[in-house]
N, C-alpha and C positions, 0 to 999 in steps of 0.2 A: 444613445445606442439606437440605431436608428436598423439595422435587421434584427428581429427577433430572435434570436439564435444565445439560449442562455443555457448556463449551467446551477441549478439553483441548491443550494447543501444545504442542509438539515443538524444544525448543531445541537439541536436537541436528542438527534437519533446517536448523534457521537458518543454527547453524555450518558446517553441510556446505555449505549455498548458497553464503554469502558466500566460502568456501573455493575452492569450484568457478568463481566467478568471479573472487577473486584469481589461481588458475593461469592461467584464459585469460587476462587482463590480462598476466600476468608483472610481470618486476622494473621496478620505476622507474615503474606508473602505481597510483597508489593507489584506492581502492575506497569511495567514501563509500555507507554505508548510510540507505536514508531511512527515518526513522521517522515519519514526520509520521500525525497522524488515528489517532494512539494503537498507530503502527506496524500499519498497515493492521488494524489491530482484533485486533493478537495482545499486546498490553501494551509504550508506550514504554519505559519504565527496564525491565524484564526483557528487552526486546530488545534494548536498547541496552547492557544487562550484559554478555550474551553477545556479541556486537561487541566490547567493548572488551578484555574478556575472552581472544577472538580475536586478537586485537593491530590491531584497525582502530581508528583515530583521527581518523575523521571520520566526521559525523552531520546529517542534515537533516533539519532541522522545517520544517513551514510557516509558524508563528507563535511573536514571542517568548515565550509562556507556556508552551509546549512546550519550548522550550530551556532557561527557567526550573527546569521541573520537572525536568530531568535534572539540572540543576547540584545545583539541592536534593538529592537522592538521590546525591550523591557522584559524578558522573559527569564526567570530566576531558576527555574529546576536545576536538576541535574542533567545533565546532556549528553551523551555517548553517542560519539561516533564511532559508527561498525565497520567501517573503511580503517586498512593501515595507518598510522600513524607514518607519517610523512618528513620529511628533514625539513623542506618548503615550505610545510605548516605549522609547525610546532610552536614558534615562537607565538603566533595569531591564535592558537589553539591556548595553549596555556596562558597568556594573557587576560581570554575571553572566558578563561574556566571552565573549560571544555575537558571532558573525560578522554583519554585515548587509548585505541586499542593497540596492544603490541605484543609481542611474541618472539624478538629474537635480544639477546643480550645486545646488538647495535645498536638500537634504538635507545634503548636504554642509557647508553653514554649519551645520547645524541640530546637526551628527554632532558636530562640532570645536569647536563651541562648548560642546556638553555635555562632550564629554571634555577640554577644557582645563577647565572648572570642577568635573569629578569627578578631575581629574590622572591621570587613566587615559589609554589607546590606543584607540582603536575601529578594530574590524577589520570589513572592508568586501569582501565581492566584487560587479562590477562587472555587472552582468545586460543582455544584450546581447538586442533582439529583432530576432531574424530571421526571424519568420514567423509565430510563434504567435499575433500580436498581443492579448498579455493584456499584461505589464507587459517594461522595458526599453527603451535607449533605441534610437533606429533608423538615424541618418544618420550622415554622417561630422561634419557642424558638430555633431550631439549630442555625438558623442565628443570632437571638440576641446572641445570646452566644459567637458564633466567630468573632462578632462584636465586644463583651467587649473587651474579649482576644487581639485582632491585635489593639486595641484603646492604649492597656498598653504596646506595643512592638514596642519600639524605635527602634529598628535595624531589621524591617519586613518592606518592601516598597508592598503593594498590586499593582499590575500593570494588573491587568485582572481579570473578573470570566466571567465563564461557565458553559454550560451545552451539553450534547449530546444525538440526538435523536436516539430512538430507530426503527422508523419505517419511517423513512422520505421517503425509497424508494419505498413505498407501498402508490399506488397515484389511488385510486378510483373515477373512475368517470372524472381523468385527475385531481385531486388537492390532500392537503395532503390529509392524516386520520383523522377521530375527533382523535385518541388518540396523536398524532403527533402534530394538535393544541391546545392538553390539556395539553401537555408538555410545547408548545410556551405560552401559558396562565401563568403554574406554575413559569417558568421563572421569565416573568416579576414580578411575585406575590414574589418570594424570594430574586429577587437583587432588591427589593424597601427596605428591610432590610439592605441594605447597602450605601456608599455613592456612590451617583448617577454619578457618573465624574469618577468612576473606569469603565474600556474601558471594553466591553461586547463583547463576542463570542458564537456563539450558533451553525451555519451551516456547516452542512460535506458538501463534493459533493454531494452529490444528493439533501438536504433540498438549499444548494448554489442555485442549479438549478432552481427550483421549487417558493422557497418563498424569495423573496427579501426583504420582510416586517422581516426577522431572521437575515439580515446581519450585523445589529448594528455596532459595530466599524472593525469585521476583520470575517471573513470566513475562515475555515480550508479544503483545497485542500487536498485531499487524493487520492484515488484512479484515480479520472479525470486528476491529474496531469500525469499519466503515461499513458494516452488516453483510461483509459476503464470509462468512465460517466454510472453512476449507474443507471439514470434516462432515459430518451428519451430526445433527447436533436439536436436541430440546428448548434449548435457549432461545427465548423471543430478540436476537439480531435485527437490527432495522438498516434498511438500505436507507444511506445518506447522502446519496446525491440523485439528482433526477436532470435531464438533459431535453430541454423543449426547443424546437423552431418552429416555420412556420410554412404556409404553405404560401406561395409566391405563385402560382399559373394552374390552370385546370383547363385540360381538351380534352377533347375525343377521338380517339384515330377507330380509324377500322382494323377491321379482320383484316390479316396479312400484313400490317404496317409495323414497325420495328422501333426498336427505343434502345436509345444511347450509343454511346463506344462501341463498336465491330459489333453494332446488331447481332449482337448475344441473346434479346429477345426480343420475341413475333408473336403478336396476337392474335389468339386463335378463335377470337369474337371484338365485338364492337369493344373499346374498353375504353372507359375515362382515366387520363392519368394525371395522377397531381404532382407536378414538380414541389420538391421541400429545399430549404433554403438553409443546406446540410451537405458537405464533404468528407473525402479523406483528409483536403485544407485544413479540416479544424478538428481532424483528429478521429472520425467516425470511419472504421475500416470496411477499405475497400474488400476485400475479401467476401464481406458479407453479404455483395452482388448477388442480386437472382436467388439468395436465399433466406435473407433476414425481413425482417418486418418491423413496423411503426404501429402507433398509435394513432389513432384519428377519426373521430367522430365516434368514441366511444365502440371501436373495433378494431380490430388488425386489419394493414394491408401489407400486401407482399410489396418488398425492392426487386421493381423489373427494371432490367437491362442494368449494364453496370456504373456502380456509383461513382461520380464524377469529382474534381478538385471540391467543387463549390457546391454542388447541389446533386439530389438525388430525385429518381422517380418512384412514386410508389403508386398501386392501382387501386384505385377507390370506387371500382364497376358499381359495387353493390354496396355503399357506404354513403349514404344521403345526408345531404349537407354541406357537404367537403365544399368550400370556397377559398379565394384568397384571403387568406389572410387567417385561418382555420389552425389555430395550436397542433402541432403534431409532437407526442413523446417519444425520443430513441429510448432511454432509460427510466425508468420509474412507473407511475402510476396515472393512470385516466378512467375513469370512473370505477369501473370493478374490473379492467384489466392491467395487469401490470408486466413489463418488460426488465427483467433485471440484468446489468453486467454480467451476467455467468452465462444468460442465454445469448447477447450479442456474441459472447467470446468464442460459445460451440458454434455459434454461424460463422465465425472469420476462422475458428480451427487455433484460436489461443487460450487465454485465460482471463478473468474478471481483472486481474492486477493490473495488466496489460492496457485492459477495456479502459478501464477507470484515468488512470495515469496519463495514454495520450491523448485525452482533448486537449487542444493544441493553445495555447493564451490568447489568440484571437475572440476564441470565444470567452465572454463575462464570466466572471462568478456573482454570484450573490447569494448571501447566506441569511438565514431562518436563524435567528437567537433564540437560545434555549427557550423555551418556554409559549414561541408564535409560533409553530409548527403547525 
């Protein structure tokens, strides 16, 4: 690796997450971890290692070729894909013993037909919507219906149904929404159409957080698993990823001289600026021009002018030290300051998931094993 420009994970702070929220959970509801989107951009199969490692035994993708690749890499849990269940995947999915989500009586022919001609089981959870309206079925005649259907299908094993909220992290007054408990209402209202001993999941992170009376038989950890908790929250969370490059050039321009793309900024005194060897190219948003900051020398500097493919400028006037070659942190910690995903995301005007997810695979990973952190 010859530019400094890495992304370093903390699989220790994973373990500690997932940990922290098996205790709240307690005995009897289990904790599925979601990996999906390459486990929010900190590595599927290395997070998924450390989970199973963990002793958790469930695991969500979004799509069957994410479940795929964990199988490939020796990974034995249970795997739930939260994406449709697919006619184009089904065979590869059931095969590879992958859980799938579905919700219309089509599918269902489509599930049982393949598994009776690959003489396997296809395991199914049932995706219930109650609000979100992206996927899932919604009435009671829906549920009778794919009630009949999975009654007549020998080689379909139901092992879960669900639902997900749509505003669980919007908590007025300190509790959820009505719409949030109209959803936990609909819920129960459509798995009464089913048989009652099929294992129920309803809580992301933030509802996890918040209402315990949703945790029914497992909770979906998602973003808390990687220490950004969506809600307010007591639990000691650890941020697991940390994002370092390097600083490549140091000048001085004068008063009046201008920095970057359509001289957006002009200095309004003498200013040293250190070019960092960091773009939008590898995933660091642009947006956060002229208002986001770095790490560097054991202080903040602001991003003047706007940030480029490959590199950015930030101004180090009053920051002694700064040379080439001089460690600069987008994410994480340096000495007693730290910059977390949540604060870049209100500088670009999105969200930590966002932040987290697009560093681009340019840049490295390398990961901290449990226990060298």
């Amino acid at each position: 690796m010859f530019r400094q420009n890495q992304v370093i994970i903390d699989l220790g702070a994973i373990r500690h997450n997932y940990l922290l929220m098996k205790s709240r959970v307690g005995e009897g509801v289990r904790v599925m971890a979601v990996v999906k989107a390459n486990a929010y951009g900190h590595g599927i199969v290395e997070v998924a290692r450390t989970i199973e490692a963990t002793g958790g035994g469930d695991l969500a993708v979004a799509i069957a070729e994410e479940g795929i690749q964990l199988r490939e890499a020796g990974l034995r849990a249970n795997i739930l894909v939260l994406g449709a269940a697919t006619e184009v995947a089904v065979d590869a999915a059931i095969a590879h013993g992958l859980t799938q989500t579905i919700f219309e009586p089509r599918m269902v022919a489509v599930l049982e037909e393949a598994a009776a001609r690959l003489g396997k089981t296809a395991y199914v959870h049932i995706k219930l919507d109650t609000g979100m309206n992206r996927i899932g079925l919604r009435t009671g005649g829906e549920a009778d219906a794919l009630a009949v259907a999975l009654a007549q299908a020998p080689h379909i094993c139901v092992t879960g149904i669900y639902t997900h909220f749509a505003d669980a992290d919007n908590l007025p007054q300190g509790t959820v929404s009505t719409y949030t408990q109209r959803q936990l209402e609909a819920f129960r209202a459509l798995r009464a159409h089913f048989d009652p001993s099929i294992p129920a999941h309803a809580s992301n992170s933030a509802m996890s957080l918040v209402s315990p009376e949703a945790d029914f038989a497992m909770i979906r950890e998602g973003i808390s698993l990687y220490g950004y908790p969506p809600v307010p929250t007591d639990l000691p969370f650890l941020p697991a990823l940390r994002w370092v490059a390097e600083v490549v050039n140091v000048k001085d321009i004068a008063a009046g001289e201008c920095v970057g793309y359509g001289c957006t900024f002009t200095a309004n005194r003498p200013t040293r600026i250190a070019t960092v060897a960091v773009g939008y190219g590898d995933g660091y948003h642009r947006a956060a021009s002229n208002r986001g900051q770095m790490l560097v020398g054991g202080r903040r500097a602001n991003i003047v002018g706007r940030i480029c493919m490959d590199q950015t400028m930030i101004d180090v006037t009053d920051i002694d030290g700064v040379a080439v070659g001089s460690q600069v942190v987008l994410i994480g910690a340096q000495g007693a300051l730290r910059i977390g995903a949540d604060e870049v995301a209100a500088w670009a005007g999105t969200i930590s998931y966002e932040v987290l997810l697009a560093v681009t695979t340019r840049v490295p990973r390398a990961y901290l094993p449990v226990g060298e952190a």
